[in-house]
C-alpha positions in Angstrom: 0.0 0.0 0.0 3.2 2.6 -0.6 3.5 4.8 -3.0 6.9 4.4 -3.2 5.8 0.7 -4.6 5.3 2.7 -7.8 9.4 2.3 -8.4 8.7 -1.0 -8.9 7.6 -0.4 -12.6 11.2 0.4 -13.3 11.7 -2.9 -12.9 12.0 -4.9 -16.7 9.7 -8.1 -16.8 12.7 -9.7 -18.1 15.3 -9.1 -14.9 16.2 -12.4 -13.4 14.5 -11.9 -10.0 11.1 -11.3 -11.6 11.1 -14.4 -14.1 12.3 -16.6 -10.6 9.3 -15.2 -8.4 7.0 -16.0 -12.0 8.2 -19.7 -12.1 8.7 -20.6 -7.9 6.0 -19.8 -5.5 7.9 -19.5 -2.1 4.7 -19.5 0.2 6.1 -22.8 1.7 8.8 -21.8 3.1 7.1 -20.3 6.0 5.1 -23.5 6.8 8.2 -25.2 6.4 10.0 -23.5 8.9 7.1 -22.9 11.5 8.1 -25.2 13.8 11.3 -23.4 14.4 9.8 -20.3 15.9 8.1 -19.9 19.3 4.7 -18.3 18.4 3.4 -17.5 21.5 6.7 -15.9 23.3 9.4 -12.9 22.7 8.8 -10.5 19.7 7.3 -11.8 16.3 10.1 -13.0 14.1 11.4 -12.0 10.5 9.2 -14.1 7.9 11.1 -17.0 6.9 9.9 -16.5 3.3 11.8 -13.4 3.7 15.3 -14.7 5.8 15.3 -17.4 3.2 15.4 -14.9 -0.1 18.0 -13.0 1.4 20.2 -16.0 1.4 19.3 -16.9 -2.2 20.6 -13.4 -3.2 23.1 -14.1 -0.9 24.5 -16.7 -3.3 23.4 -16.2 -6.5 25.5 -12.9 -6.6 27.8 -14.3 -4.1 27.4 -12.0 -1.3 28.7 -11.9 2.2 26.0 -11.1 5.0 26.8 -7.6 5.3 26.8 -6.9 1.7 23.9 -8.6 0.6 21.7 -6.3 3.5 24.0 -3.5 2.1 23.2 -3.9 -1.7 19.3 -4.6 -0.6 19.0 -1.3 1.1 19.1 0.7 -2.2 19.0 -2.0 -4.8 14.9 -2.0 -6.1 15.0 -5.5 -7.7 16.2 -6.9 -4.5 13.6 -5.0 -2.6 10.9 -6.2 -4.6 12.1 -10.5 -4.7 12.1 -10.2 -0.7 8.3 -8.2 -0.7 9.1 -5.1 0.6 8.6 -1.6 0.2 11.0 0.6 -0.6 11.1 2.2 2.9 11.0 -0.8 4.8 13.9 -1.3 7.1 15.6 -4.8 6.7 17.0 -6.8 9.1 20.4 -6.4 10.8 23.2 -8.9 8.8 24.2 -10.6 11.8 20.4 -12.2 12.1 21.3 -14.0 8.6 23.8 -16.0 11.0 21.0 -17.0 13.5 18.7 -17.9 10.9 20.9 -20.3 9.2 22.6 -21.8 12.7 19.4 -22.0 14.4 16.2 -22.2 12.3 17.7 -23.6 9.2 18.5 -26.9 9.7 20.1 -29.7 7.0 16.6 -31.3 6.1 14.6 -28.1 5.8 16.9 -27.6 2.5 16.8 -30.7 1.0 12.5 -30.2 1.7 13.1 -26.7 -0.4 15.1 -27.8 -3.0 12.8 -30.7 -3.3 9.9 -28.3 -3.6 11.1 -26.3 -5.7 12.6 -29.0 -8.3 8.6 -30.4 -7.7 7.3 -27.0 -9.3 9.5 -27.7 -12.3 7.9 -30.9 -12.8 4.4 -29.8 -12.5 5.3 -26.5 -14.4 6.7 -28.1 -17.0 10.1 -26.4 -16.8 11.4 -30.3 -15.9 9.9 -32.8 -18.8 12.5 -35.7 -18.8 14.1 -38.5 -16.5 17.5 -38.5 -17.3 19.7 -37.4 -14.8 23.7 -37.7 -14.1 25.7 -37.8 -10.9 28.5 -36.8 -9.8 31.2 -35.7 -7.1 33.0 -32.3 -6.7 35.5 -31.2 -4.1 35.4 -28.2 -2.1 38.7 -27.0 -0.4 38.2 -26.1 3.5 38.9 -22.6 4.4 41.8 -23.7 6.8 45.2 -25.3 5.9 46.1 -28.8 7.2 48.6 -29.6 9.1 51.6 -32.7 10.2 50.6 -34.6 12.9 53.4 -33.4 14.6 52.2 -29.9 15.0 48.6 -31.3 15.8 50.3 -33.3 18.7 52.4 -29.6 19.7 49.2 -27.6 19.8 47.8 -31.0 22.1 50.6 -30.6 24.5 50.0 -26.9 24.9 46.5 -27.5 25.7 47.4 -29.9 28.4 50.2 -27.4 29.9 47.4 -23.9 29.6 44.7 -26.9 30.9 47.1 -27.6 34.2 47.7 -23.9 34.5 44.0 -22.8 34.6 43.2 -25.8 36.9 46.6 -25.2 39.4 47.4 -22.1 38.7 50.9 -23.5 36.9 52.1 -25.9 35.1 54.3 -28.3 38.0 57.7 -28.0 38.0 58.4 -32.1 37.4 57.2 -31.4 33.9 59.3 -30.7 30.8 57.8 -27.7 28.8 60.5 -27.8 25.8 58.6 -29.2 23.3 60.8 -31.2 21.0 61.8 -29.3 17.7 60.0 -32.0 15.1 61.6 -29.1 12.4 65.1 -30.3 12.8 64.7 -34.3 12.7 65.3 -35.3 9.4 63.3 -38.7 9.2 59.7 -38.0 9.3 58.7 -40.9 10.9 61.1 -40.3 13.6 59.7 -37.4 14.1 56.2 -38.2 14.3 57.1 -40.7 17.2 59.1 -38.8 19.1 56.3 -36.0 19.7 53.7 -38.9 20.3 56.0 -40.4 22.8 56.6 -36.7 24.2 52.6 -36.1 24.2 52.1 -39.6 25.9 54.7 -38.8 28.4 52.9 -35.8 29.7 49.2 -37.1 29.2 50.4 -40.2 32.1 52.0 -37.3 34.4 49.0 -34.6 34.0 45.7 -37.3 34.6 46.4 -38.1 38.3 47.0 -34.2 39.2 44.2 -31.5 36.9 40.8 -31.3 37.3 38.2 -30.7 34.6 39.9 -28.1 32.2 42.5 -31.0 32.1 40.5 -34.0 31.8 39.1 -32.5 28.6 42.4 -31.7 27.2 43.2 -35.6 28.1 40.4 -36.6 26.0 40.6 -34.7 23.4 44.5 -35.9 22.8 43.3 -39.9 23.5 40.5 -39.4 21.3 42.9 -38.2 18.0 45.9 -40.6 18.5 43.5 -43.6 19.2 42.6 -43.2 15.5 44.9 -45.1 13.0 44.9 -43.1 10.6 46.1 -39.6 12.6 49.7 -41.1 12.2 49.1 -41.5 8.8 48.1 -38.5 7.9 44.7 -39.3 6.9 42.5 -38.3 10.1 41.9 -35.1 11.9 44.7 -32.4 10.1 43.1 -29.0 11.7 42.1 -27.4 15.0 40.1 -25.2 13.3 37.9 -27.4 10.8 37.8 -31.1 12.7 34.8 -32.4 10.0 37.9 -31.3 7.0 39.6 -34.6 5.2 42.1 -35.4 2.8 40.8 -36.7 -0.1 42.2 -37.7 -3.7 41.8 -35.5 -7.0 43.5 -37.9 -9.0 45.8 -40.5 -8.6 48.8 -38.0 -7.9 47.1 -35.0 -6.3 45.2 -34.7 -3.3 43.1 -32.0 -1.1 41.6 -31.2 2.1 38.2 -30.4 2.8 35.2 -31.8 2.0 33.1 -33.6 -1.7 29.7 -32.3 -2.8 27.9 -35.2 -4.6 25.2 -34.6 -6.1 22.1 -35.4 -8.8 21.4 -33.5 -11.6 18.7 -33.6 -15.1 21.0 -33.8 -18.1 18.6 -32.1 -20.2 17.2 -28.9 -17.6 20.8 -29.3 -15.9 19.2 -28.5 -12.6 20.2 -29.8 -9.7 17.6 -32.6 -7.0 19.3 -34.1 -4.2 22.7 -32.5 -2.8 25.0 -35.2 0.0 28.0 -33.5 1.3 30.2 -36.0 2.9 34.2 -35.4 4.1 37.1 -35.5 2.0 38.1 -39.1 2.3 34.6 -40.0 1.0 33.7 -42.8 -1.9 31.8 -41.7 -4.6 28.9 -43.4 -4.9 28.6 -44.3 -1.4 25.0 -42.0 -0.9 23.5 -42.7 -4.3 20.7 -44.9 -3.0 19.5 -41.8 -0.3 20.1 -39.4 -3.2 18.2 -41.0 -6.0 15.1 -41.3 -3.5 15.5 -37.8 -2.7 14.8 -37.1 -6.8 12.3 -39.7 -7.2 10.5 -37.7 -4.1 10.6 -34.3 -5.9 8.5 -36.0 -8.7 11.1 -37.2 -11.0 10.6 -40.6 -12.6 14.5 -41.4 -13.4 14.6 -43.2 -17.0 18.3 -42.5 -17.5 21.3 -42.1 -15.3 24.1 -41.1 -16.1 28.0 -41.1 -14.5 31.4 -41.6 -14.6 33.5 -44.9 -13.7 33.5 -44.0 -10.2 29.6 -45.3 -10.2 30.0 -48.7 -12.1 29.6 -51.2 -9.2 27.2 -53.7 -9.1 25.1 -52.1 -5.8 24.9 -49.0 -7.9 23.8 -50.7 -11.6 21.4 -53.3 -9.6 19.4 -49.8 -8.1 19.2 -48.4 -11.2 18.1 -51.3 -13.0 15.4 -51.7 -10.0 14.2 -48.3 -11.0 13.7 -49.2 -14.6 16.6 -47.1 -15.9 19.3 -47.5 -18.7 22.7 -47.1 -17.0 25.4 -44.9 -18.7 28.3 -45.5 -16.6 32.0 -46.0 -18.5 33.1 -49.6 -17.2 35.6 -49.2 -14.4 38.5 -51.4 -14.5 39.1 -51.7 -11.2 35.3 -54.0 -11.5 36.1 -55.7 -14.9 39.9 -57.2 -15.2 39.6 -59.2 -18.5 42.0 -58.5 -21.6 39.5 -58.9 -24.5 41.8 -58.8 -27.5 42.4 -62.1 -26.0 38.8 -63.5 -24.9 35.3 -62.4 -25.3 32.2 -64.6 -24.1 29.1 -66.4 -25.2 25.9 -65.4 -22.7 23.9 -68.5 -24.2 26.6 -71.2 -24.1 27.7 -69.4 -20.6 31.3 -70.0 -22.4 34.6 -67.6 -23.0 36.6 -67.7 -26.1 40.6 -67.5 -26.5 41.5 -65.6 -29.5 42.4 -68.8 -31.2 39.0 -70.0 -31.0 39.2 -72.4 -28.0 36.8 -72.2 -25.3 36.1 -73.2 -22.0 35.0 -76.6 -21.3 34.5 -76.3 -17.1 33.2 -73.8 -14.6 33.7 -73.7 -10.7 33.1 -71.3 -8.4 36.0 -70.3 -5.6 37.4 -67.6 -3.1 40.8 -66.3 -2.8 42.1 -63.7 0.0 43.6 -60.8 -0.9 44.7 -57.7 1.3 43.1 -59.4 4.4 39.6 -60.1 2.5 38.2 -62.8 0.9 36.9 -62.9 -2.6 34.6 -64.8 -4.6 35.2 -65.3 -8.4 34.5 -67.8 -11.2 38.0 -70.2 -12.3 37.3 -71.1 -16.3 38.9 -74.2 -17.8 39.5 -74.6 -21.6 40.0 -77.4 -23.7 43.5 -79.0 -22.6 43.4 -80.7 -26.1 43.4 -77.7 -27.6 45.7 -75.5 -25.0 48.2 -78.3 -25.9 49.0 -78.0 -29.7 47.9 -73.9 -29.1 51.3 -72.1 -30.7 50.5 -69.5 -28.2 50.9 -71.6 -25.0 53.7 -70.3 -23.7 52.9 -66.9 -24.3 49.4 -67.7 -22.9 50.2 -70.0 -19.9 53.4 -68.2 -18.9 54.5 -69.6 -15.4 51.2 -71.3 -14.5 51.1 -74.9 -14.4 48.5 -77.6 -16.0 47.6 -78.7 -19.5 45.2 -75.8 -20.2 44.9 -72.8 -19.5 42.3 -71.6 -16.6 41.0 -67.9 -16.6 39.9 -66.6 -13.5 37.1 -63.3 -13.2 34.9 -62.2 -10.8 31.8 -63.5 -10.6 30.1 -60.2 -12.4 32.5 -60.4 -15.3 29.8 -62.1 -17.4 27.5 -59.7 -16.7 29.8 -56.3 -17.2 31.6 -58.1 -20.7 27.7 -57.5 -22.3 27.7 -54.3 -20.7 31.5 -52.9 -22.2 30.1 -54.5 -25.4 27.1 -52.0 -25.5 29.8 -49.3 -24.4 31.8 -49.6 -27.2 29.0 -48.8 -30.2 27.7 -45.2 -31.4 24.7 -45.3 -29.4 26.3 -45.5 -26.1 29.0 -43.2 -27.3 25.8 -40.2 -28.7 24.4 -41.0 -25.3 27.1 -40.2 -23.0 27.5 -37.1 -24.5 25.3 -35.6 -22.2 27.2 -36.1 -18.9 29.5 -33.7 -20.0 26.6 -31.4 -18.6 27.8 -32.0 -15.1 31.1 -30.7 -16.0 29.9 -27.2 -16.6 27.5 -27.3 -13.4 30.9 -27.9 -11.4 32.4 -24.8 -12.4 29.3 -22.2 -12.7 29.4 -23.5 -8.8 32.8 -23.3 -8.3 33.8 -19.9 -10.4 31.0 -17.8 -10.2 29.4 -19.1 -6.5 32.2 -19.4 -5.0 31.8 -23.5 -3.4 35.5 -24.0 -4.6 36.3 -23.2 -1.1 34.4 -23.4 2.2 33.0 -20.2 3.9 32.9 -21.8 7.2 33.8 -24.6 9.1 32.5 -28.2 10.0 30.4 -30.3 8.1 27.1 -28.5 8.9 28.1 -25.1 7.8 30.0 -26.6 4.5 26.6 -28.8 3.9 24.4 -25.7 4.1 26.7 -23.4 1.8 26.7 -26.6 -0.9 23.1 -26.7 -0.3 22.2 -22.7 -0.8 24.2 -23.1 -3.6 22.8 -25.6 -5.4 19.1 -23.5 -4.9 20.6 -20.6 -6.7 21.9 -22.0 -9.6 18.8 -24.0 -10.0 16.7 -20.5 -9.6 19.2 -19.3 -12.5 18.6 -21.9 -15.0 14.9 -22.0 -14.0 14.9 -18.0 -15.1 17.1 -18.9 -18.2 14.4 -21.7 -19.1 11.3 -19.7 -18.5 13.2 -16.6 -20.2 13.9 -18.7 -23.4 10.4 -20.3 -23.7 8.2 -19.3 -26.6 4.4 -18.4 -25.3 2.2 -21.3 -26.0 -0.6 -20.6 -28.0 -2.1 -23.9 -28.1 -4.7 -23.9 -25.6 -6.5 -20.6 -27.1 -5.4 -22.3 -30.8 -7.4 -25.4 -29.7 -10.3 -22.9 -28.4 -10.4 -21.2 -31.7 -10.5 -24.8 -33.7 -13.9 -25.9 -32.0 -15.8 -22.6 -32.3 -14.6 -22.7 -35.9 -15.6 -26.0 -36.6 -18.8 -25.5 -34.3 -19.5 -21.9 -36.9 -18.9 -24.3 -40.1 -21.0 -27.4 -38.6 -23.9 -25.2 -38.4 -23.6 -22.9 -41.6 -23.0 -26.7 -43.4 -20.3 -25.6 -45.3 -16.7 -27.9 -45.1 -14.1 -27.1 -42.7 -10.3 -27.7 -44.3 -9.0 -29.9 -41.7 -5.6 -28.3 -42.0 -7.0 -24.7 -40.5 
């Protein structure tokens, strides 16, 4: 009811804010969130609706909390997305902190970005079922360090522990911290400062009280994990939740992977899982893919990389009724096939020569501590015998023919690789490449290349935020591009046409 609302006109029907309010209706949000406010005591809150738009400008223009209130204040196309009048005060930045540590918990944004992905579908803005998967890292906003400066900063929380609860540190203790710096060997190093930081965790339990119990614990706690020592536990202070984690197979980082599903063809995003950096790809796709089939997609395709081909992962999507475009991984399918292929039917595998296999048994084998199921195929000995390959073939191994030994899925993934290798698959595949360009409008342009805060929970939210703004993006980008459809007032037309003609008895052209 301002007048000032009449600055709103300035505002271009095409501007990305006003084509996002057009396609999402955010009414839900405050339902969604009303059991996180107290209605009957202290003063009446900000609308959630409200708290929650501010964070989607927050991170579709990659804002911090002070600047997004800042550029709000004056800016009339933000005014107008949150509902405001131009006069209206908004709130101070530092209740954008409270709302998301307090009222905006990890499930209330997977419910929005499932409601919103929902919309699409009944909107039309989503009309197919394939969708791809993937993983993406996102560097934590500390550095990691040695254990051996993990285990320093440990002993000088015992010492300041003992000096709050005694007043000082006793004198029977030795406050020279070894210098790890100057030892040479690193393993050396690392046990002499555990055997330092054991030393003085025996001496300080029988004398502090609380303060020093906790600092006890805490140290316990980290060197009872295996792998602390090996560098491949708890690296920060600052960010516990952080973890190394492999790029490829000679770079690593440290922080934390955002996997995620996305629709190949609408490329937006419908189930987000961030996990540590030490996590397996893959590992979440069973609570992810429900979390897409929930916001009202019906998955026909699904698409990946060779990190997804494992038999838990092709047997779910199979269960859903979807075609699987995953590479073959070859850490899951170990046969050479210039030298054999196989025969479903017959249940048979072929040598290049032309001999095949004549016996199947079933057996285990132990390898790195776990055992191992797998199939051992025998071919003919009459023709492994007079074979001018044998020795090439057989090398070392002993017997009259040769036996090939797979895994008992090795069947199954040959007919797969087979598929794999013709134009179809290859047209196909084409559109994972899709995910590729998701990663880095996230990474470049909304800045989830590197964490904003610490701990799982606040990385999780940020990946999570994120993912709602490039969705509202591409939604404004679809709905912007879309010719108006005519066809409903086109059909309208047609019957009151054929209706005039019918009754005038004259013949309607049925291409009108």
């Amino acid at each position: 009811m301002s007048l000032y609302c009449m600055l709103y006109d300035k505002i271009p029907d095409s501007h990305l804010l006003k084509r996002i309010e057009k396609a999402v209706d955010f009414s839900f949000i405050n339902e969604l969130l009303a059991d996180s406010y107290c209605k009957n005591n202290g003063r009446p809150a900000k609308e959630p609706e409200m708290m929650m738009k501010l964070l989607f400008l927050q991170h579709i223009y990659g804002l911090s909390d002070v600047k997004v209130i800042e550029e709000a204040t004056y800016n009339l196309s933000y005014l107008w997305f949150l509902g405001m009048n131009p006069e209206d005060e908004l709130p101070d930045p530092s209740l954008l902190c409270k709302f998301r540590k307090s009222r905006l918990r990890e499930f209330s944004l997977d419910d929005i970005l499932a409601e919103i992905v929902r919309q699409c579908v009944e909107n039309g803005v989503i009309k197919s079922g394939s969708i791809s998967i993937d993983t993406t890292h996102i560097e934590a906003n500390t550095v990691k360090k040695v254990p051996e400066r993990i285990m320093k900063h440990l002993a000088k929380k015992i010492f300041k522990a003992l000096e709050q609860d005694l007043g000082a540190v006793p004198s029977e203790f030795d406050t020279n911290i070894p210098n790890y710096k100057k030892i040479a060997d690193h393993k050396q190093a690392k046990q002499t400062m555990k055997d330092y930081l054991e030393g003085v965790m025996a001496k300080a339990a029988p004398l502090g009280k609380e303060e020093t119990k906790t600092a006890i614990a805490e140290a316990k706690e980290i060197l009872s994990d295996e792998r602390f020592i090996l560098q491949k536990g708890l690296r920060s202070f600052v960010d516990k939740d952080a973890r190394v984690g492999r790029k490829s197979k000679t770079t690593n980082f440290f922080g934390y992977k955002d996997e995620y599903i996305m629709t190949t063809d609408e490329r937006i995003i419908t189930a987000v899982e961030v996990r540590s950096g030490e996590y397996v790809d893959g590992t979440e796709f069973d609570t992810l893919l429900e979390r897409t089939k929930t916001a009202g997609i019906a998955p026909t395709e699904v698409y990946g990389d060779k990190a997804y081909f494992r038999k838990d992962i092709l047997d779910t999507i199979k269960e859903n009724q979807a075609e699987a475009y995953i590479p073959v991984s070859a850490s899951s399918y170990k046969v050479n096939e210039e030298m054999y292929s196989y025969n479903k039917d017959s249940d048979e595998w072929f040598c290049f020569m032309g001999n095949h296999t004549v016996k199947k048994e079933r057996k285990t084998t132990q390898k790195r501590g776990q055992t191992y199921e797998l199939f051992s195929y025998t071919f003919d000995k009459n023709q492994c015998i007079d074979c001018p390959h044998r020795d090439k073939c057989m090398g070392s191994l002993k017997g009259k023919a040769k036996k090939l030994r797979v895994s008992v899925n090795a069947a199954e993934f040959y007919e797969i690789n087979q598929f794999q290798k013709t134009a179809i698959f290859q047209e196909k595949y084409k559109k994972r490449a899709a995910h590729e360009w998701k990663n880095g409008e996230m990474k470049r342009f909304h800045g989830l290349a590197r964490a904003r805060g610490y701990g799982l929970k606040a990385v999780s939210t940020q990946a999570k935020l994120t993912a709602i703004a490039v969705n509202l993006k591409r939604i404004a980008a679809i709905i912007g591009g879309r010719k108006p459809d005519y066809s409903p007032i086109i059909t309208c037309l047609r019957f009151l046409l054929r209706k005039f003609h019918f009754r005038q008895k004259l013949l309607l052209p049925s291409n009108i």
